[in-house]
N, C-alpha and C positions, 0 to 999 in steps of 0.2 A: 323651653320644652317644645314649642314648634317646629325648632331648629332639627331636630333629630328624630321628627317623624319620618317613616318611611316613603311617605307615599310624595313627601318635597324634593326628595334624592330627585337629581338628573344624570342617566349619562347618554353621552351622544359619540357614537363611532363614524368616523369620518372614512368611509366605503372603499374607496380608493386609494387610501393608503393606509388604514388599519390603526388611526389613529384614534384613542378612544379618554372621554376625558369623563372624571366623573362628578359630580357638585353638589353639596350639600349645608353649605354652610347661609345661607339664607333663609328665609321665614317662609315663603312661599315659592310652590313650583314654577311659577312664570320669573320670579327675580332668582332663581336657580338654572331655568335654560336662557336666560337671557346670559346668565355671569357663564355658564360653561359655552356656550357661544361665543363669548367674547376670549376664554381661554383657548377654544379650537384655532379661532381665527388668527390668536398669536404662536401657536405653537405649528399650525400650517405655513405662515408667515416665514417662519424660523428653521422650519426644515427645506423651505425654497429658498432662502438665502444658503445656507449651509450646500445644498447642492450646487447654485449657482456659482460659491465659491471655491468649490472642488472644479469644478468645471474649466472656472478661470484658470485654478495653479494647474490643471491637467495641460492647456493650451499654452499657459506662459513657459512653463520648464523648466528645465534650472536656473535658478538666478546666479551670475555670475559677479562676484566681489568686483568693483573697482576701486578697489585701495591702493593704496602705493604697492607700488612692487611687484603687481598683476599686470604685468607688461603685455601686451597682445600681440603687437606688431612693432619692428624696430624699420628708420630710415635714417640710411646713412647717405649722405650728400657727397662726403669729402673724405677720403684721398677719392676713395669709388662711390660708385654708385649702386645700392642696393634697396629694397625693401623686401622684408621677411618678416611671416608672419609666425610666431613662436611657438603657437600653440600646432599650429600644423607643419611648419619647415617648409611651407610654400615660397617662393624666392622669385622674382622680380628685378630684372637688372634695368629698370626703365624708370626711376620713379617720376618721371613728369607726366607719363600716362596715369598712373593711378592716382596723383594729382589732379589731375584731368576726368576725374571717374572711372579707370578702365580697371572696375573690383570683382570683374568678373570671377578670374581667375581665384582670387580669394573667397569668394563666395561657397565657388566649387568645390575648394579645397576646404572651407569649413563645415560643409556638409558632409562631404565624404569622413570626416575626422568628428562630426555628430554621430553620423552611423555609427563606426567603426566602435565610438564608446557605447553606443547603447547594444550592441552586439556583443559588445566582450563583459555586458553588463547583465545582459539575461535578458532585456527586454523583447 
């Protein structure tokens, strides 16, 4: 019968973000704002994970499969000499520089082929 007096209800809205919890399942008002305390703190907790995890997939971006068959870039050594990069048609008649590090040129050309989707995408 203690449990459902009115005057043991807690609720506590958290200012800043409009978070509001309300508790009543305890025998007294102090073991009622201590347990909705403890629920604010988790569900504060929960909404900064959740943001910081938007956060992350807004910065990481699309993930790209590397499965079989997701070719990226092809080097051919023999008869000729090539490397192309598939997803852009960027072409390379040198591949001992790009061996060597010299991914400039594919860099720029996967950026430009970043744009160009997210353009033709709405963003």
């Amino acid at each position: 019968q203690n449990v459902q007096k009115n005057e043991t209800a807690i609720r506590i809205t958290h200012m800043p973000t409009g978070v509001v919890v309300a508790v009543q399942d305890q025998r007294s008002q102090a073991q009622n704002r201590e347990r909705a305390m403890q629920v604010l703190k988790s569900r504060l907790f929960e909404l900064e994970r959740r943001k910081r995890e938007a956060e992350l997939a807004s910065l990481k971006g699309e993930n790209i499969d590397a499965a079989w068959g997701n070719q990226i870039r092809s080097y051919v050594l023999h008869p000729y000499q090539m490397v192309k990069d598939l997803r852009t048609g960027y072409e390379v008649g040198n591949p001992q520089a790009v061996f060597d590090g010299d991914v400039d040129g594919f860099i720029e050309a996967g950026i430009r082929w970043r744009r160009s989707g997210a353009e033709a995408s709405g963003e």
